[in-house]
C-alpha positions in Angstrom: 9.5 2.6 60.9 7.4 -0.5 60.4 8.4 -3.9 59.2 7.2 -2.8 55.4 8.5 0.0 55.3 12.1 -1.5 56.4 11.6 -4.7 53.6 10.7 -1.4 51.2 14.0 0.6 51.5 15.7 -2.8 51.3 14.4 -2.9 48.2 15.0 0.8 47.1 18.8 0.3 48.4 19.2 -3.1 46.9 16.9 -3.1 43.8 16.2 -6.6 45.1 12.5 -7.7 46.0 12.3 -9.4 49.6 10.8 -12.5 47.4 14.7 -12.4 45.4 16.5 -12.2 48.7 14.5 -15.2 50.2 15.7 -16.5 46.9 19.3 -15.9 47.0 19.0 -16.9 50.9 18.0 -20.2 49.9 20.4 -20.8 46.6 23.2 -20.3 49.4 21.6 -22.9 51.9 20.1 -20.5 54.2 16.5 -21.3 56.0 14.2 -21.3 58.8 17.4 -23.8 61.1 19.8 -21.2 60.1 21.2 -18.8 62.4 20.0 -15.2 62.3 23.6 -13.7 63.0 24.8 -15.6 59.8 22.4 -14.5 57.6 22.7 -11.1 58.9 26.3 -11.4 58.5 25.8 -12.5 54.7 23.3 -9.5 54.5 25.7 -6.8 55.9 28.8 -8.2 53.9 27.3 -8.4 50.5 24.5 -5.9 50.1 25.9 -2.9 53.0 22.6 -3.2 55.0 22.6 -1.8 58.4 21.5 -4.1 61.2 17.5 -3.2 61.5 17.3 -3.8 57.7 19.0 -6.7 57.4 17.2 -8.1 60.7 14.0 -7.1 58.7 14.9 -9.8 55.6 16.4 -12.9 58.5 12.5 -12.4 59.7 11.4 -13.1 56.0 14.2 -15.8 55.1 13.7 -18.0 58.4 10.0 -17.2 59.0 7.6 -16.4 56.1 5.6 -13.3 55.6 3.6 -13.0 58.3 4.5 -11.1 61.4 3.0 -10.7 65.0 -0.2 -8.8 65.4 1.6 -6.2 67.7 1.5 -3.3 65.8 -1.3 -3.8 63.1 -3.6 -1.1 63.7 -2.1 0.9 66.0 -0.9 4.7 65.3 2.8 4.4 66.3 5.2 4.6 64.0 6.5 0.8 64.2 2.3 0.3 62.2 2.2 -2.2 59.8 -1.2 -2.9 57.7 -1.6 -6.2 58.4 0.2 -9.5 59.2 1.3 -10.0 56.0 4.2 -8.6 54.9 4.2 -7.8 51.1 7.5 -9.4 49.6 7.3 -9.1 45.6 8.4 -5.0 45.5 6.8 -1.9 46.6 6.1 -1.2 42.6 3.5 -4.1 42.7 1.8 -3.8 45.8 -2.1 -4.1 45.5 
């Protein structure tokens, strides 16, 4: 599954955007110095994600949008588009 598609079934699971969870991440103090396990924590706790999908949204919350080059253009499964992830809900993508 790539990193899209796992931000994506967030959202489908959720109904919250990756752009409302960095939201909610930072209303509760949460940011780039914080902890992955504790936001994963908070993830698991409060919205029932598994580990790979919450994971997914600590990337977004402590790092931004973009993602390593690894697997942009290749044919594996794991393929994203392109560095940037898109945050604001599969409904809106371009």
């Amino acid at each position: 599954m790539s990193f899209q598609a796992y931000l994506d079934n967030v959202e489908k699971k959720t109904g919250l955007t990756p752009r409302q969870f960095i939201g909610l991440a930072h209303e509760k103090g949460f940011g780039s110095d914080t902890k992955s396990g504790e936001i994963a924590t908070w993830l698991k706790t409060e919205y029932e994600l598994g580990h790979g999908h919450a994971m997914a949204l600590v990337h977004v919350i402590r790092n931004g949008p973009t993602i390593s080059e690894k697997h942009v253009g290749t044919d594996g499964v794991h393929r994203d588009e392109s560095v940037e992830l898109w945050l604001d809900g599969a409904a809106t993508k371009p």
